[in-house]
N, C-alpha and C positions, 0 to 999 in steps of 0.2 A: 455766400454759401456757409452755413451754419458748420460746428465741428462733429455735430451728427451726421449731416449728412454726407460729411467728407470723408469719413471714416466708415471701411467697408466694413460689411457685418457679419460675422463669422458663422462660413456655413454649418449649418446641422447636420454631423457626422453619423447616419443611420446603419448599423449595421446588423446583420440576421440577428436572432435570438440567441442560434445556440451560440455565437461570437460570444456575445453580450456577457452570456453566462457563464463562458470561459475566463473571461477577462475577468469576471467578479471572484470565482473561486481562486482564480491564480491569486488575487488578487488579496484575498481573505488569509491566505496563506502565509503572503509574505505580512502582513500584518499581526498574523496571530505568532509568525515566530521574535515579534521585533515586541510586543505587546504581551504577550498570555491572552489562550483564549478568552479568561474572565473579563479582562481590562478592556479588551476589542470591543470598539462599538460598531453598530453599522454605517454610522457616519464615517469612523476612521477608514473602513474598507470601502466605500463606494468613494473617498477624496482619493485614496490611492488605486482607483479603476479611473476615476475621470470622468466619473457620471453622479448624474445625481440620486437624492433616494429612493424617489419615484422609482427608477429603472429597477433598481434591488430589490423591490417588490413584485414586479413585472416576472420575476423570475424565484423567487423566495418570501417566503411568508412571514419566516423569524432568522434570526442568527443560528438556534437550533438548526433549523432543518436546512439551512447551509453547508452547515458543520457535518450533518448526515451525511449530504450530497456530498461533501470532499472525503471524507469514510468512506462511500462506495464507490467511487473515482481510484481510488488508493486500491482495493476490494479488486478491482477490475485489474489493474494496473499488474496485482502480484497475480492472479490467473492467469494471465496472458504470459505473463514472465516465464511461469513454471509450465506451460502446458506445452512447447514445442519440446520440451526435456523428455515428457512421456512421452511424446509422438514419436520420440527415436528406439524408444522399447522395444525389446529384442532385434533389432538392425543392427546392436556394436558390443562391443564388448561388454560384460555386464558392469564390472566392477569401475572401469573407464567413464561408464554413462552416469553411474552413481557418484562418483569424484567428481563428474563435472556438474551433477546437480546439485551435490552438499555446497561447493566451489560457487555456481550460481546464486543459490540462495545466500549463501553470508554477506557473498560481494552485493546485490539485489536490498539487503538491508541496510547495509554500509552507509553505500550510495546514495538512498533514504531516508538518512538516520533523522534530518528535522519535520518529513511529514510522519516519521515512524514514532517519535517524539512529541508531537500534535496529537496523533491518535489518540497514544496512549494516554491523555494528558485527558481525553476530553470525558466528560463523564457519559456513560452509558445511556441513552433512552430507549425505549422501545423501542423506536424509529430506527437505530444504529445498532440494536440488538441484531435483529432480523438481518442487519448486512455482512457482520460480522458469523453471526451461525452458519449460516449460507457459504460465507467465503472457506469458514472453518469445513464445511461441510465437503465442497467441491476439491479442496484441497487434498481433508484424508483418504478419499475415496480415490482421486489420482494415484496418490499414494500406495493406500492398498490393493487396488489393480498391479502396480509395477510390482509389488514384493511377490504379490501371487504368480506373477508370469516366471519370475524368478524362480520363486520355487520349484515352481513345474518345468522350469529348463534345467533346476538340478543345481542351479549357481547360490541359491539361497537355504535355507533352510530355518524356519519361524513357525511355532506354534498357529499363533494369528494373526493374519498378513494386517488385518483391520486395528488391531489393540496395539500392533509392533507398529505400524504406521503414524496411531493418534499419539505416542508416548511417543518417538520420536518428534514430531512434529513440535511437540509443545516442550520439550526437552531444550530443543536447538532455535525455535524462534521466541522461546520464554525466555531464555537466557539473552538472546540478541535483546528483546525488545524492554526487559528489567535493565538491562545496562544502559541501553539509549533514553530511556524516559530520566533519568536521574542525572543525564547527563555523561556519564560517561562514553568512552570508543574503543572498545575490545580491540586489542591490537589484531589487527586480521589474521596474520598466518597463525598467529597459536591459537586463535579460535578455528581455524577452518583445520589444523591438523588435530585438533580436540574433539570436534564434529565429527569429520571423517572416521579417527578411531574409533567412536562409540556407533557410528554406524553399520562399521564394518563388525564392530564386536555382533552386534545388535544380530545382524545379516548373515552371517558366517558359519558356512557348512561345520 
């Protein structure tokens, strides 16, 4: 018996798509934090999936539109975070719900910090424009819902729930996400008692 034929042949591990295409973006992630997006090749990320580069195709056209796909992955990730916060609107206290959302979101970026560090890192395309306007979008608009309920409960008081909303927003996650991309880690409680403050300034009858 020959030493081919002696030696079994290792089955061919087929798993769904969307599997497939999980494994590659987790996959791309841990490589572009170990790499730089730039240096990352698509060979580098499909040795560290386990597949070959056929498969990477199967499922992505370029490195680009990878790197979209984990932008809008990430996009997804912080709506879903922030939106059961509004779902408790007007059900609790006002000020209580607001602490625990400023509270949510710093710790939410924290936690983050190397895909929050990836993003920012990555250059803009039109393809990642559109995910980001959008996430921007869905965001302020939660936003300016909860300040207006406020007001009209008499707990807030804001010229423009919409302009008080977008200038917060980009106040408290411009400052998280300038510090994370350079590498820095805001020590957490003086950032969330700094947040909170200007919140409440911001909010306050």
């Amino acid at each position: 018996m020959s030493v081919r034929e002696a030696t079994p042949k290792r089955k061919r591990v087929v798993k769904p798509p969307q599997e497939r295409r999980r494994e590659l973006l987790d996959a791309a992630v841990r490589v572009f934090a170990r790499r730089g997006v730039a240096d990352a090749t698509i060979g580098d990320i499909t040795a560290e999936a386990g597949v070959g580069k056929g498969s990477f195709y199967l499922h992505f056209a370029s490195k680009e539109e990878l790197l979209a796909a984990i932008r809008a992955g990430f996009v997804d990730e912080i709506v879903a975070h922030a939106s059961p916060f509004f779902e408790r609107v007007g059900q609790e206290d006002w000020w209580e719900l607001t602490d625990a959302f400023v509270g949510g979101w710093v710790d939410f970026a924290l936690d983050h910090a190397e895909m929050v560090r990836l993003v920012m890192q990555q250059a803009i395309t039109p393809d990642t424009q559109d995910v980001l306007v959008e996430c921007e979008r869905k965001l302020r608009e939660m936003m300016a819902l909860a300040i207006q309920a406020g007001v009209e409960a008499g707990a807030f008081r804001v010229i423009d729930p919409e302009l008080t909303a977008s200038m917060l927003h980009h106040a408290i996650e411009g400052s998280l996400q300038g510090a994370l991309a350079f590498g820095e880690t805001p020590d957490r409680d003086r950032f969330l008692a700094a947040a909170r403050d200007l919140v409440h300034r911001a909010l306050a009858p």
